[in-house]
C-alpha positions in Angstrom: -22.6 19.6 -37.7 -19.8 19.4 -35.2 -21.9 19.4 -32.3 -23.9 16.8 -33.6 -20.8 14.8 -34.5 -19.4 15.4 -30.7 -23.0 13.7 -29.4 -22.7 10.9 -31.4 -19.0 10.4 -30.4 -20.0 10.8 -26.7 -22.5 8.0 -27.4 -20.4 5.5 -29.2 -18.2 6.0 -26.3 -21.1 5.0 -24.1 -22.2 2.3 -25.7 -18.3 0.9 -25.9 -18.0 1.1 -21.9 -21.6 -0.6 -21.3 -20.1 -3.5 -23.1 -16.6 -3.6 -21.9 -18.1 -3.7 -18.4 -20.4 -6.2 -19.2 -17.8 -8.4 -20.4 -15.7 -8.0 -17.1 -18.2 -7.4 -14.6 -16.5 -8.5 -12.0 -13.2 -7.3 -12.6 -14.8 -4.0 -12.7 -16.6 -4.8 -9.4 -13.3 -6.2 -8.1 -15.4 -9.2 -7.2 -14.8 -13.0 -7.3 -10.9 -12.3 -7.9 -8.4 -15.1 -7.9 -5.6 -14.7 -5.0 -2.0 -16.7 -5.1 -1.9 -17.0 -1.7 -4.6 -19.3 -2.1 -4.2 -21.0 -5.6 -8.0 -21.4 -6.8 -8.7 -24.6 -7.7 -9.7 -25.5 -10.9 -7.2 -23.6 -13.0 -3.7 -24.3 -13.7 -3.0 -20.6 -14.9 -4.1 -17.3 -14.5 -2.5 -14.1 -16.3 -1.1 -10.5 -15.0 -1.5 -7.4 -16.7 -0.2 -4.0 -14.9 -2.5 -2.3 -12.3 -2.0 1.0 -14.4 -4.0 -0.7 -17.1 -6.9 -1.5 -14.9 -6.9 1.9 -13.1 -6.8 3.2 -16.7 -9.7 1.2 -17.8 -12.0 1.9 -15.0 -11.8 5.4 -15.5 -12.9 5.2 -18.5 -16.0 2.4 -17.8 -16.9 5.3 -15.1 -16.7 8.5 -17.1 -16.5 7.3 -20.9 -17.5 10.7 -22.5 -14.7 12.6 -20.2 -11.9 10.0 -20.0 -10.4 8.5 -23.1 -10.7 4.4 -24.2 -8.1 2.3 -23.2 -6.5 0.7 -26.6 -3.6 -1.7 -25.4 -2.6 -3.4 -22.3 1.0 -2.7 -22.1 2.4 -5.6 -20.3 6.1 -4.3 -21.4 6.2 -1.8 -18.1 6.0 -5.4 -16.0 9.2 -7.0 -18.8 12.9 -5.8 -18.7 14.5 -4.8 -21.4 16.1 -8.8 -22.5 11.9 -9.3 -21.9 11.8 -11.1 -18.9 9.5 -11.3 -16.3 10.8 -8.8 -13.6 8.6 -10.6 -10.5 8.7 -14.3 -8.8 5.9 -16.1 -7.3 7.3 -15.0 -3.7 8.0 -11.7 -4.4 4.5 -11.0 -5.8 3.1 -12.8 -2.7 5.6 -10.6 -0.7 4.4 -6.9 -1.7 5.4 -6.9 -5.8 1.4 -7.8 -6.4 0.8 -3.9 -5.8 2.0 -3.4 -9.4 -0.1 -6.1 -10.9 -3.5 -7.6 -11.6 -4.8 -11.0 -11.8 -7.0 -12.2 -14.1 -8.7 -15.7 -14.7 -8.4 -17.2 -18.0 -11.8 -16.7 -19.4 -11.3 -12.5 -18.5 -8.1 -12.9 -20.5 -10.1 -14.2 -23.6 -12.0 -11.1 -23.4 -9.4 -8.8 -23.1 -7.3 -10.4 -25.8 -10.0 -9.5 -27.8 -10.8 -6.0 -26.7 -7.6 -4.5 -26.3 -4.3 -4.9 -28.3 -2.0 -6.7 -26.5 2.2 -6.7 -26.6 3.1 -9.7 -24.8 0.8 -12.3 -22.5 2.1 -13.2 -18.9 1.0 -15.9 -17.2 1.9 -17.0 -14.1 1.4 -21.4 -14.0 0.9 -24.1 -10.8 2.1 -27.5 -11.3 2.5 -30.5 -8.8 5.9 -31.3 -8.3 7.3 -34.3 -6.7 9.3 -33.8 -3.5 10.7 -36.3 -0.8 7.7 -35.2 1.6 5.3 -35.4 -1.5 4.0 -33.2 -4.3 4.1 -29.6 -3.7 3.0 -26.6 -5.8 5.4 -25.3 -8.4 4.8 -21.8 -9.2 6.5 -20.2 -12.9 6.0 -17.5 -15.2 6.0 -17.1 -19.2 7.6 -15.2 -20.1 10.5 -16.4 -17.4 12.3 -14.4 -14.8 15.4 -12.7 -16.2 17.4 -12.8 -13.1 20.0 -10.4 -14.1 17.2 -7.6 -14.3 15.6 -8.9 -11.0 18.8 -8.3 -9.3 19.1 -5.0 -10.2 16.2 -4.3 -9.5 16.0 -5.4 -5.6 19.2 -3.8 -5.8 17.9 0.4 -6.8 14.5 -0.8 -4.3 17.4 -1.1 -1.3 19.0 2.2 -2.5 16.1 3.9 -2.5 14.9 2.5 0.8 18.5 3.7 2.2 18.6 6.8 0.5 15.1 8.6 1.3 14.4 12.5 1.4 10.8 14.1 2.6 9.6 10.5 3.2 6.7 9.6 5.3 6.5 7.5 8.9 4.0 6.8 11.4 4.4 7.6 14.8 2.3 5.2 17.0 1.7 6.0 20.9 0.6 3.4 22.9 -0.5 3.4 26.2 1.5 0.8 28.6 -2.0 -0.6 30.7 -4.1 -0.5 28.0 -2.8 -1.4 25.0 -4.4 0.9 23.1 -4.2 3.4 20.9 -4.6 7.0 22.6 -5.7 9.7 20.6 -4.0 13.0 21.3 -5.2 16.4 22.1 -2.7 18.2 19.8 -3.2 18.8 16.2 -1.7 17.2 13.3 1.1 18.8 12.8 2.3 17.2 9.0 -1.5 16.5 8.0 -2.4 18.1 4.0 -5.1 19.2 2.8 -4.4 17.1 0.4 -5.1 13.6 2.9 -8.5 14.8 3.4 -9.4 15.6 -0.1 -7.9 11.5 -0.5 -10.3 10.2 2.4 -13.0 12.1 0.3 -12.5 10.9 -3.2 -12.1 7.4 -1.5 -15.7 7.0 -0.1 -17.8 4.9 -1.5 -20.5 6.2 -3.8 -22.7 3.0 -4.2 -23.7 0.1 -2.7 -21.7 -2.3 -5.9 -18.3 -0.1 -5.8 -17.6 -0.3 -2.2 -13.6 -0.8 -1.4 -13.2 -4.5 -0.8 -10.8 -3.6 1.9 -13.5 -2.8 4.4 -16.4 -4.4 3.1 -17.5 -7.3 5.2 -20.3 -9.1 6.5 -22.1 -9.0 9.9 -19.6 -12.0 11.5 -16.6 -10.5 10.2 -15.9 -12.7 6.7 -16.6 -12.3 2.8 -18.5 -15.0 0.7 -15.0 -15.2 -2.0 -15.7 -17.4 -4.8 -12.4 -19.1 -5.3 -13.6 -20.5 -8.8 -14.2 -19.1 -12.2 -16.8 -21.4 -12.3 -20.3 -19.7 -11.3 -21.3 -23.3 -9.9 -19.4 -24.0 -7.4 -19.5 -23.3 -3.5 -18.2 -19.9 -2.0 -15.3 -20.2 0.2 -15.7 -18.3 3.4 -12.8 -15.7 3.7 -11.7 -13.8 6.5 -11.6 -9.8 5.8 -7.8 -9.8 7.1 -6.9 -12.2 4.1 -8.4 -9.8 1.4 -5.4 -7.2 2.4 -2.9 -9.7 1.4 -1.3 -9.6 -2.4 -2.4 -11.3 -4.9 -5.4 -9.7 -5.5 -5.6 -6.9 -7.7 -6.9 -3.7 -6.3 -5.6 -3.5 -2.7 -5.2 0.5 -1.4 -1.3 0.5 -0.8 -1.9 3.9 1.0 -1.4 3.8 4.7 -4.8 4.4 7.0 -4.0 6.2 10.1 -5.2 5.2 13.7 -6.1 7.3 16.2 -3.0 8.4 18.4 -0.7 7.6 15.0 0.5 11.2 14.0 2.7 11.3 10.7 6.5 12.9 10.6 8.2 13.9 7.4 12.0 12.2 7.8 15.3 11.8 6.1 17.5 8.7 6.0 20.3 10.5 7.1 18.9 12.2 10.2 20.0 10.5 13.8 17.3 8.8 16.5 17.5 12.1 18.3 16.4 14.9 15.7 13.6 12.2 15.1 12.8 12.1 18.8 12.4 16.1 19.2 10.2 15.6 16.0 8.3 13.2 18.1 8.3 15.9 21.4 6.6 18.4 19.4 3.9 16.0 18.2 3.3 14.0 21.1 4.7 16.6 24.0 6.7 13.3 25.5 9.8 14.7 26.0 13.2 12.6 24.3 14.1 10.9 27.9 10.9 9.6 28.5 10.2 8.2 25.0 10.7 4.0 24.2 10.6 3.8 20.3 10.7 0.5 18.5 9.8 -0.8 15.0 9.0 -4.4 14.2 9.1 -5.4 17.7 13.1 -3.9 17.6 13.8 -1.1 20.0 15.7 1.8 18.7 17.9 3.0 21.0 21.1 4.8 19.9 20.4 8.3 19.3 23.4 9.0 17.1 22.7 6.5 14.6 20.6 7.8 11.6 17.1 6.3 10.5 18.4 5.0 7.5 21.0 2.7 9.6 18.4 1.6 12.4 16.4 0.1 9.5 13.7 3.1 9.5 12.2 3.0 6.0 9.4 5.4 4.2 5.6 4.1 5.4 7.5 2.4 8.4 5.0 2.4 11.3 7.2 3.2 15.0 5.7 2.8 18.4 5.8 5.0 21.3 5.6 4.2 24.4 5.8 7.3 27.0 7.2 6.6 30.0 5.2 9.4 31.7 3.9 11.6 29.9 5.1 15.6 30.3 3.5 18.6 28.9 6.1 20.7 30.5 8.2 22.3 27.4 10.4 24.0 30.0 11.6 20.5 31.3 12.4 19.7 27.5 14.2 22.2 27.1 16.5 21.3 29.7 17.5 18.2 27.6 17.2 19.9 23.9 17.9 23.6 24.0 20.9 25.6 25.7 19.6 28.6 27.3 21.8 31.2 28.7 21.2 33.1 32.3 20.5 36.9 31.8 23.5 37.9 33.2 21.4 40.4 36.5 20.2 37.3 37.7 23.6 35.0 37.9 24.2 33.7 41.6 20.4 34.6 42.6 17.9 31.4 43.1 15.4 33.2 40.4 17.5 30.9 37.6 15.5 28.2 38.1 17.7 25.9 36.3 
């Protein structure tokens, strides 16, 4: 019957995701990963598949009767069109990682095997001589195509310079302290939507925690740096595990206390940003010191985009004296005009 056939589908979908995460244990578990800031020894290679693919794949490892197998890799998203590598060494070291997963050679064999795959990459470490002695030489097969690279930095920068509705951080820091100071007002851009994320994003056992905040009682992770289950762990230091390379790092920004988020435009100036910031903070424009990256931002004409104000960018505050009184704000911001009984009176007030 068909509801005898969907039971036994259900349970050859079971049985598939029981041994597919047997297999890959510990990619599943986002344990033991290799990470290109620190090469593991022991291995001359290890291969990249897209993120998308393991996101993909854990769903269905998670819910297998709900979520549908995963058939192929699909390393083409990562290739141009000439099929070239569209990453270097540096730039996946740099932030590119996000888009990427690593895998050590012996997971490769497995997935080569369970999954149909269009086109291996590999990224390779060799010793190569130099007048101070050998150094690491980092490549990838297939190689970079340089042409599409270009282009591509090239559309990141647009976008970077072109941004609508984007997101930025507004830090406030208090001058003696150094501290971050957690304000009294709400959240004035905060979704529903962020606290159905913070939700979804707890962790629901003990083996499945995020790797971003797990961490031992003296502040460091046992990381095996080896594919190798003999060999010594390597004692890491949580701050390291945030860095690329690995393969499943949250990209989406954590906010502190006293760090409020403002929806922005490229092409609106330092001062529209800085009202933004008065109704959020109730620091009025004058008093407010803004900087980003250690770089103040000072010229109130000049637009985000030109002061170097990108989507995600974190900007701190720092109040000069902090004023609560809207009606000295809008002094600075607002044009009011006298009621015209009271003109040459002292009941102004302005």
């Amino acid at each position: 019957t068909l509801e005898q056939e969907e039971k036994d589908n259900e349970a050859v979908s079971k049985m598939m995701a029981l041994d597919q995460k047997n297999q890959l244990l510990n990619l599943f578990h986002e344990k033991n990963r290799p990470i290109l800031t620190k090469w593991p020894q022991g291995t001359d290679v290890l291969y990249i598949v897209p993120l998308f693919f393991v996101d993909e794949w854990k769903k269905f490892i998670r819910r297998p009767t709900k979520s549908s197998p995963v058939s192929s890799v699909g390393n083409s998203l990562l290739l141009c069109p000439h099929g070239g590598f569209m990453f270097t060494y540096d730039s996946l070291v740099n932030g590119d990682a996000q888009h990427v997963a690593l895998l050590w050679p012996s997971e490769w064999e497995v997935i080569s095997r369970l999954f149909i795959v269009d086109q291996p990459i590999s990224i390779h470490c060799s010793q190569q001589a130099t007048p101070t002695g050998p150094a690491p030489h980092y490549s990838t097969q297939p190689e970079l195509c340089w042409e599409c690279r270009e282009g591509f930095i090239f559309q990141q920068q647009r976008d970077l310079r072109e941004y609508t509705q984007a997101t930025v951080y507004i830090r406030k820091v208090i001058e003696d302290k150094r501290q971050m100071m957690k304000e009294a007002a709400p959240e004035l851009t905060a979704s529903s939507s962020e606290a159905e994320e913070e939700r979804e994003e707890q962790p629901k056992v003990d083996g499945e925690k995020d790797p971003d905040f797990s961490q031992s009682a003296d502040g460091a992770k046992r990381l095996k740096m080896s594919d190798g289950s003999g060999t010594a762990a390597t004692s890491v230091p949580v701050s390291s595990l945030c860095k690329p390379g690995g393969i499943r790092r949250s990209t989406r920004h954590r906010k502190l206390r006293g760090e409020k988020a403002l929806i922005v435009s490229a092409n609106q100036t330092l001062k529209e940003l800085k009202i933004q910031i008065m109704h959020a903070f109730s620091v009025a424009p004058f008093d407010q010191n803004l900087s980003i990256d250690g770089k103040s931002l000072t010229d109130d004409s000049a637009t985000l985009g030109s002061l170097g104000v990108i989507p995600e960018s974190i900007i701190c505050l720092k109040a000069d004296e902090p004023i609560a009184d809207y009606a000295a704000m809008d002094d600075v911001y607002q044009v009011r005009m006298p009621e015209e009984g009271f003109k040459g009176t002292g009941l102004l007030g302005h």
